[in-house]
C-alpha positions in Angstrom: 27.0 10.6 11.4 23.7 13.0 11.5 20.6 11.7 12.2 18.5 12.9 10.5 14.9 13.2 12.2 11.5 12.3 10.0 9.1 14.3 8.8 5.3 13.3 9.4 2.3 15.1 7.8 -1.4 15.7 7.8 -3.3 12.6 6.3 -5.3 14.5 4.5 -2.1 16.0 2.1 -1.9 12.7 1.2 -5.6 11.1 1.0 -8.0 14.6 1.2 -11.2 13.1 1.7 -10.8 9.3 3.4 -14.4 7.7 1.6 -13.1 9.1 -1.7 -9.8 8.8 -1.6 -7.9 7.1 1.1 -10.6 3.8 1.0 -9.9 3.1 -2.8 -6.1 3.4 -2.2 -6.6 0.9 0.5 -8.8 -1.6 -1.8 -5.7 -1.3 -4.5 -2.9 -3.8 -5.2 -0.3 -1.6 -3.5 -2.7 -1.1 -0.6 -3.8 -4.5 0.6 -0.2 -6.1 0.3 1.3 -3.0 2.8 -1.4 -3.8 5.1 -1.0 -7.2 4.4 2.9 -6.4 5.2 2.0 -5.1 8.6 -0.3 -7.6 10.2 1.6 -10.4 8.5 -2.1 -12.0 6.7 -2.2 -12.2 3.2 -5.0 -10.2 1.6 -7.1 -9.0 -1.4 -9.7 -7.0 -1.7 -13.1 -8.0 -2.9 -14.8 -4.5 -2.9 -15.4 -1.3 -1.0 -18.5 0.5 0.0 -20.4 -2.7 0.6 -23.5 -2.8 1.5 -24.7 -4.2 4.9 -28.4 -3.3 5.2 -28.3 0.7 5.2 -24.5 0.9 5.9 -21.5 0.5 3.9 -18.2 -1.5 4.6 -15.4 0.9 3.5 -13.1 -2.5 2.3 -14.2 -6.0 2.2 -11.5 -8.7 2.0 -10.3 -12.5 2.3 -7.6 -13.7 2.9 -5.2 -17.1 1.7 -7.8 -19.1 2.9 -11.1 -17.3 1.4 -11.9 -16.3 4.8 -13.8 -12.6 5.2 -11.9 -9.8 6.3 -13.6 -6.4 7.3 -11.9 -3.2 7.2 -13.2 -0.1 8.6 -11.0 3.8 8.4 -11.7 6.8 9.7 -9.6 9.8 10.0 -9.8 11.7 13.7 -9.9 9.7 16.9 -11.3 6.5 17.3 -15.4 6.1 18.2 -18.6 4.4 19.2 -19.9 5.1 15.4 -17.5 3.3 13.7 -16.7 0.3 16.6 -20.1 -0.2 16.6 -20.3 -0.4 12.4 -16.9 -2.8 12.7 -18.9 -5.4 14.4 -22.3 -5.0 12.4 -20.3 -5.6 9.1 -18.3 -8.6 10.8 -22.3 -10.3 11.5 -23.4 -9.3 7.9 -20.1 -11.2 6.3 -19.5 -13.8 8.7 -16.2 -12.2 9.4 -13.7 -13.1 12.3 -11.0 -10.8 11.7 -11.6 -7.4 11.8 -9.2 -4.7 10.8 -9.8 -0.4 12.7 -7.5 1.9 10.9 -7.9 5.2 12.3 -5.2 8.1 13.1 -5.6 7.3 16.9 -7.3 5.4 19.4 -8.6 6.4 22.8 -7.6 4.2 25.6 -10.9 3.2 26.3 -11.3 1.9 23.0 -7.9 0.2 22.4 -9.2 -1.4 25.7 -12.3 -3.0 24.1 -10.6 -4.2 21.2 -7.8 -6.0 23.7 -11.0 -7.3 25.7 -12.3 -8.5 22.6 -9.0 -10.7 21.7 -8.6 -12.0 24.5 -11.8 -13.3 25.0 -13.4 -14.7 22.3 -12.3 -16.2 18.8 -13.0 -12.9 16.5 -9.5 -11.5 15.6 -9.4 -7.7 15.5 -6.5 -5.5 14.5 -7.1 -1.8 15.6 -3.9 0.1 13.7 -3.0 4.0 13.7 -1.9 5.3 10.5 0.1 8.5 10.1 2.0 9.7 6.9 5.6 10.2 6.6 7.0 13.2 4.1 9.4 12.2 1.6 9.7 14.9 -0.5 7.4 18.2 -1.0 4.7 16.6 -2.3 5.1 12.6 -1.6 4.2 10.8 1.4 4.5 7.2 2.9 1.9 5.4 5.0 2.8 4.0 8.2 1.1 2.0 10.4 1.1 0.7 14.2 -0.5 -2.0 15.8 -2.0 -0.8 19.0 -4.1 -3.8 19.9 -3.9 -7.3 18.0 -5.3 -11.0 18.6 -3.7 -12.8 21.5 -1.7 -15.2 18.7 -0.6 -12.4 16.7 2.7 -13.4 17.7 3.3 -17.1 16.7 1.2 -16.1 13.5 3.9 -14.2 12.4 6.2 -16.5 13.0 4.4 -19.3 11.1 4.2 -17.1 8.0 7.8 -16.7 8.4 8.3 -20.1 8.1 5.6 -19.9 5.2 7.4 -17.6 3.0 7.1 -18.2 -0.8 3.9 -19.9 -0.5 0.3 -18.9 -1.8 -0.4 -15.3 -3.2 0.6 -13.5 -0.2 4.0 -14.9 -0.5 6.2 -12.1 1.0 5.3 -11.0 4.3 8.2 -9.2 5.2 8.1 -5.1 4.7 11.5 -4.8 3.1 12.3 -6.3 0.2 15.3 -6.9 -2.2 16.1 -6.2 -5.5 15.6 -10.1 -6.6 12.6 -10.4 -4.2 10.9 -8.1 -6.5 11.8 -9.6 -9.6 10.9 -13.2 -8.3 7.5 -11.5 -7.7 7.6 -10.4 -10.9 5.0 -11.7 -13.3 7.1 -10.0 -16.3 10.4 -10.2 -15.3 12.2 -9.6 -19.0 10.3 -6.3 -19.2 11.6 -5.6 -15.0 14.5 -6.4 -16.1 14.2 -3.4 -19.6 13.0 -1.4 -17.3 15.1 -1.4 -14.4 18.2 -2.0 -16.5 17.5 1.4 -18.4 16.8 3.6 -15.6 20.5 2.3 -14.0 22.0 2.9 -17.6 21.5 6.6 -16.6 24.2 8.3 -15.1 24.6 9.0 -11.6 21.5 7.1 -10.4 20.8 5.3 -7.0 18.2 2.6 -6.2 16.9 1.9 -3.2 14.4 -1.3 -3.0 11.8 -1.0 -0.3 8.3 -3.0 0.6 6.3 -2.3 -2.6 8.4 -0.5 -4.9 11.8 0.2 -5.9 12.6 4.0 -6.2 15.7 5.9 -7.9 16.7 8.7 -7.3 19.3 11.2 -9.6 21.0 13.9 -7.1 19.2 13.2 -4.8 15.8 13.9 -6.4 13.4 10.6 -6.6 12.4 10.4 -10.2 11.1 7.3 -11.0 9.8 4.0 -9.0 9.0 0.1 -10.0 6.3 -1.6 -8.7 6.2 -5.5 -10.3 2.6 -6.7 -10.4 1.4 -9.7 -11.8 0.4 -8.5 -15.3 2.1 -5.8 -15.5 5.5 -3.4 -14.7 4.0 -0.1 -12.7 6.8 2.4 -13.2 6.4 6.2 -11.4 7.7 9.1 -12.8 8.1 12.9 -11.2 7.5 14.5 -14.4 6.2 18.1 -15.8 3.0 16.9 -17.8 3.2 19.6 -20.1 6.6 18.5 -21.5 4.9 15.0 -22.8 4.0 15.7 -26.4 1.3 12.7 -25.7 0.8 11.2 -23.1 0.5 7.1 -23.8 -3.3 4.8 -23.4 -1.2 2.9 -20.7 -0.5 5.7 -18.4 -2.7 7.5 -15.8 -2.4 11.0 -14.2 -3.0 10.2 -10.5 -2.2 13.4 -9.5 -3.9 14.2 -5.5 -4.4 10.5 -5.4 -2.3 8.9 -2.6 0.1 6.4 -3.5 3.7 5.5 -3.1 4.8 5.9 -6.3 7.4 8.5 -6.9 5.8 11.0 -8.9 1.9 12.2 -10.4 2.2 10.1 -13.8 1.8 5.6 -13.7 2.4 3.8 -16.4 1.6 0.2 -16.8 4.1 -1.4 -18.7 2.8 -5.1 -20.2 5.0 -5.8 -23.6 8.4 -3.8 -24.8 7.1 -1.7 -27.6 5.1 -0.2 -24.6 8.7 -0.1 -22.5 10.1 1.9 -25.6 7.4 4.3 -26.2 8.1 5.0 -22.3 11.8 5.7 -23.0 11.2 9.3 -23.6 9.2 10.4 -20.7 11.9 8.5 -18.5 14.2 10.7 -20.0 12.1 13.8 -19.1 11.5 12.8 -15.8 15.2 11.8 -15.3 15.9 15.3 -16.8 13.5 17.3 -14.5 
């Protein structure tokens, strides 16, 4: 068997600029429930670039219990600048658990955040992201805890125990095919979806955290992402072969995401599922 050895990139081919583009990824659906994933805390978003006297909080959150969460990211090595912002936002919002991401932290300052934990009741996750290549042009977030609250542990175990329960039901980072659907909040158009892109031949899916992704010789064409109002399917597909392209689908081209290709469309009712049909086929036929 090869092993086959993966391929990491610069952020910024993902997320160019991180206040423009990388902070309203991270305030997205997708976004909160992979960090969410990772630190084993249900979250959502309440807004980004909040004001706190003359700075802004890149993402402001709570989690199952309506409790404040404050997330600061910033791409380089970790600093006295943004630390020192982390805790000034946590006083403004009367938040105890504070999330760093940043690509890496110095000793020094993974050191203060362990400090921190350990003695006092403010919760503070400091997490380096990096971005793992998965084809020429898509890339996956990952993260790694470096420093995390003293009961990090057993809280991960509780919410193991808590699975299924409450908004932030699914904590764990991989997912099944039926884990998705149960998440689901259409599940008959999933299931027109899903059930049409396996119709084509010679086509292998692969469920993962957020998304399930198929692939056609080898070439991802096409991902599922269940929301609650909604089917997000990803397509890899030339633009200039869709004679229109529908009110329910968005270029996100240069936005980073983990969808499989530049086009999202947000499926709600069938007769949007059919008009669909076509650029699937294009995408599939790429």
């Amino acid at each position: 068997m090869a092993i086959i050895k993966p391929v990491y990139g610069n952020i910024r081919k993902a997320w160019p600029k991180e206040n423009y583009d990388f902070t309203p990824w991270l305030a997205t659906e997708e976004g909160m429930e992979i960090l969410s994933d990772e630190i084993g805390i249900p979250l959502r978003a309440l807004g980004k670039e909040e004001p706190v006297g003359k700075y802004f909080l890149d993402v402001l959150a709570e989690d199952s219990n309506g409790d404040k969460v404050v997330i600061e990211n910033m791409y380089g090595e970790t600093d006295h600048d943004h630390i020192g912002k982390l805790f000034t936002y946590a006083a403004g919002f009367e938040a105890k658990t504070l999330i760093l991401i940043a690509e890496k932290f110095t000793l020094e300052h993974r050191a203060a955040l362990d400090f921190v934990n350990k003695n006092s009741d403010i919760k503070i996750f400091g997490m380096e992201i990096r971005v793992k290549k998965v084809n020429e042009d898509d890339y996956i977030p990952e993260f790694d805890i470096v420093s995390s609250p003293n009961d990090w542990t057993e809280t991960m175990k509780e919410n193991e125990k808590k699975k299924g329960r409450g908004w932030g039901k699914n904590l764990n980072p991989w997912k099944s095919v039926e884990d998705h659907r149960r998440n689901a909040g259409l599940p008959d158009i999933f299931d027109l979806i899903r059930n049409y892109l396996l119709g084509l031949n010679d086509v292998e899916e692969e469920s993962r955290a957020n998304l399930i992704y198929y692939k056609h010789k080898d070439k991802l064409f096409a991902s599922i992402a269940p929301q609650k109002s909604s089917i997000s399917l990803g397509l890899d597909v030339d633009m200039t072969q869709i004679k229109k392209i529908p009110d329910f689908a968005r270029d996100i081209t240069g936005i980073g995401r983990l969808d499989a290709g530049d086009l999202r469309l947000k499926i709600h009712t069938e007769k949007e599922f059919e008009e669909s049909k076509e650029i699937i086929d294009i995408a599939y036929n790429k």
